[in-house]
N, CA and C of each residue as an Amber inpcrd file, in Angstrom:
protein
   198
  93.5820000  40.2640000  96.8230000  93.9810000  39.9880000  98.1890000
  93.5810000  38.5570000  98.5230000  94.5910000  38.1340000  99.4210000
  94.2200000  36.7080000  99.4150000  92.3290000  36.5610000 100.4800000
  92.2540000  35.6990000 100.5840000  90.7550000  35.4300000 101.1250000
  91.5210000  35.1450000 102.9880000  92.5580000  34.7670000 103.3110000
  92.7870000  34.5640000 104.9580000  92.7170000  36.0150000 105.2260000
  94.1000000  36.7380000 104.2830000  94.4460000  38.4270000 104.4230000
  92.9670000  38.8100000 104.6440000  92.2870000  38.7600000 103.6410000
  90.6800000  39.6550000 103.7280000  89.8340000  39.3670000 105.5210000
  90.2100000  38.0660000 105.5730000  89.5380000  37.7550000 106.7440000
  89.6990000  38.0850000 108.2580000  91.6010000  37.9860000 108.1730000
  92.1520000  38.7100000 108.8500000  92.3040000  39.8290000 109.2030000
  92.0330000  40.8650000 108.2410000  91.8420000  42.3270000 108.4170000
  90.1170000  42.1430000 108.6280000  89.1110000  41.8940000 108.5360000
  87.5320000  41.8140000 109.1930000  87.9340000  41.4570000 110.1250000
  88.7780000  40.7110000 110.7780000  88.1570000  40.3090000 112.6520000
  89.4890000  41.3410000 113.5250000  90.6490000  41.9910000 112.2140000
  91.0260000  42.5210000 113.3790000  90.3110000  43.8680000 113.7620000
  89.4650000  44.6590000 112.5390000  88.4620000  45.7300000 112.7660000
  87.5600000  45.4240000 113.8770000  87.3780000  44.2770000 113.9750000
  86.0860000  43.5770000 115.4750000  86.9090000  43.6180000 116.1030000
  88.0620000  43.2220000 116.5150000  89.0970000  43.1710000 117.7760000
  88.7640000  44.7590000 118.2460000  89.2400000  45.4850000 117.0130000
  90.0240000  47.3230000 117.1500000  87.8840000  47.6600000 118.0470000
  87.1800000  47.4930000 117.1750000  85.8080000  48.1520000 117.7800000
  85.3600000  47.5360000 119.2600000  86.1350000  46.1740000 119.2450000
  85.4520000  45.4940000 120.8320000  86.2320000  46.0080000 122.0450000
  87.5230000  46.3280000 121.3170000  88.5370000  47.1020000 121.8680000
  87.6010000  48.9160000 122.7610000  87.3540000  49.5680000 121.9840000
  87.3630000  50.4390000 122.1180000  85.3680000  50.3740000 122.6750000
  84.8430000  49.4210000 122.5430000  83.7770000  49.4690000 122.9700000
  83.9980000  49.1230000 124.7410000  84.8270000  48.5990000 125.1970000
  85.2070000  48.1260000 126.1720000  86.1550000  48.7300000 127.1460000
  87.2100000  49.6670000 126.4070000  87.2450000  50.8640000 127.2330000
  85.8920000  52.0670000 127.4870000  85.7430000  51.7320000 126.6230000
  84.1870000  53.0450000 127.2250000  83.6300000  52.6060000 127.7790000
  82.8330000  50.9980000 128.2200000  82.3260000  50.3780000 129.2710000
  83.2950000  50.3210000 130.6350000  84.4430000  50.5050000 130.3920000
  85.0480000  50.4590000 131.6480000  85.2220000  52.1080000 132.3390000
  85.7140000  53.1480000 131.2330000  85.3750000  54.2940000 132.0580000
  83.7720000  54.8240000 132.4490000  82.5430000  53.8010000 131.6840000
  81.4960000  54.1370000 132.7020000  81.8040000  53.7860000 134.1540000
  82.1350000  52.3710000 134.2560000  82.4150000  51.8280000 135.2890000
  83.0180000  52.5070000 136.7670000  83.8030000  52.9780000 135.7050000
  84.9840000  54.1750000 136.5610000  84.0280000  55.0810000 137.3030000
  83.9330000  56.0270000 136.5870000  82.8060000  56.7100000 136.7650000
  82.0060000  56.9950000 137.9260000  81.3020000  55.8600000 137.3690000
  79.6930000  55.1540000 138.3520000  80.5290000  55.0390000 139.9980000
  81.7340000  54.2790000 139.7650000  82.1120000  54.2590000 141.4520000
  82.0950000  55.5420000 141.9920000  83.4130000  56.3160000 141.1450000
  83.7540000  57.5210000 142.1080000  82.4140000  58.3690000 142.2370000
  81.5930000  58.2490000 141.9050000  80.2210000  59.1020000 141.9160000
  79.7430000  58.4440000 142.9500000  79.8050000  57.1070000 143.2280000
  79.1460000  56.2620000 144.7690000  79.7520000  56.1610000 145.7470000
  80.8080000  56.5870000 145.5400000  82.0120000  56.8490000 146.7010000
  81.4560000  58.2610000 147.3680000  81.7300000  59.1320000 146.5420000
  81.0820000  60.5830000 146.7350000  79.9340000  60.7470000 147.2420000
  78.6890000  60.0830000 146.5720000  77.5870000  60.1680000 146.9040000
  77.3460000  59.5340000 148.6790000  78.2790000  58.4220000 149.0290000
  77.9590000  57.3070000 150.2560000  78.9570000  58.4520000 151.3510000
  80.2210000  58.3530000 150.7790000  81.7510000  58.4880000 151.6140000
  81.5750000  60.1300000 152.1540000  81.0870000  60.9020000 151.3160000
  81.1470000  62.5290000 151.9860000  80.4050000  62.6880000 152.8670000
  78.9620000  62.2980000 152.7690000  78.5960000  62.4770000 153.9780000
  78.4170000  61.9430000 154.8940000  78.9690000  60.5380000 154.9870000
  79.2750000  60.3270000 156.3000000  79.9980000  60.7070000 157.0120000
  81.4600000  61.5570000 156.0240000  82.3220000  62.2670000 157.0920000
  81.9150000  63.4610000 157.4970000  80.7380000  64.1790000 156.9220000
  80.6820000  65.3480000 157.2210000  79.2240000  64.8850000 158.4300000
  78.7740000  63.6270000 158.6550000  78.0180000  63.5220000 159.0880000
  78.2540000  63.8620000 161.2530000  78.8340000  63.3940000 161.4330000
  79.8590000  63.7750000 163.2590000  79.4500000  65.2940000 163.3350000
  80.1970000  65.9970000 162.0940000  79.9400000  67.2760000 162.4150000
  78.3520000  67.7200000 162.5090000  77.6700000  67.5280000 161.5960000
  76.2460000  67.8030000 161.1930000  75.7870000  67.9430000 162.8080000
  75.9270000  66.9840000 163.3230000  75.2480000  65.9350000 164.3800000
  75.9390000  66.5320000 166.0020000  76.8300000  67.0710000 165.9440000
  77.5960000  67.7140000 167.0420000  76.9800000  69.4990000 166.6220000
  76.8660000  69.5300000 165.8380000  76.1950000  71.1900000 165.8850000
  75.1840000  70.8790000 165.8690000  73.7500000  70.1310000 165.4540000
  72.4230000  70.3250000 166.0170000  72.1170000  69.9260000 167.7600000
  73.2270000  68.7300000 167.7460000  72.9390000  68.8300000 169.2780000
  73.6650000  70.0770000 170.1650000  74.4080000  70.6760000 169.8190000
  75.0760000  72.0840000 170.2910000  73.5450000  72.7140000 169.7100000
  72.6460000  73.1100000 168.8650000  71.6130000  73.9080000 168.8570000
  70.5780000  73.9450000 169.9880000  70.5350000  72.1670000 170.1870000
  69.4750000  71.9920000 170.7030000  70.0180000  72.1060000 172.4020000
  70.9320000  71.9940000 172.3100000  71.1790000  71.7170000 174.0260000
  71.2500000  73.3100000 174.7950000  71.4510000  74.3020000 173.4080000
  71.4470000  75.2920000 173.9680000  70.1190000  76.0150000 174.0090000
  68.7550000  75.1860000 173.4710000  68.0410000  75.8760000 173.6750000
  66.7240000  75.0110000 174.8570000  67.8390000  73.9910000 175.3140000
  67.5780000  73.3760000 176.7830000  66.5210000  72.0450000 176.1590000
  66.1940000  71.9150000 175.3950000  65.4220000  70.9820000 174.7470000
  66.0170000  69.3800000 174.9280000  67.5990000  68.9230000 175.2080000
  68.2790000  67.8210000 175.4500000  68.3970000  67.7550000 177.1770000
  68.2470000  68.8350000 177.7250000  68.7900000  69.0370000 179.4070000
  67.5140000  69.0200000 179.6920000  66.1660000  68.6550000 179.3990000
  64.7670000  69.0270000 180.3890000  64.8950000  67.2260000 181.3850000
């Protein structure tokens, strides 16, 4: 085999592995957001509600009206 051919097939195996090392760094990436989205984004929407039923607890047990 010629010596470019030989060389050429070694860096395209580094291309093919940097390749594929780099989609797997990007679906961590992926990942990591939708997990911080989730972790930040849910409960703040569920937060109004949280917060409208303890003060509905408390108001009914006159503790907000003294």
């Amino acid at each position: 085999m010629d010596p470019v051919q030989a060389k050429l097939a070694e860096l395209e195996k580094k291309i093919d592995a940097l390749y594929a090392s780099a989609e797997q760094t990007r679906k961590y990436f992926l990942w990591t957001g939708i997990i911080t989205l989730a972790v930040i984004l849910l409960p703040l929407l569920f937060l109004p509600f949280v917060i409208s039923q303890l003060m509905s607890v408390y108001g009914d047990m006159g503790i907000l009206l003294q």
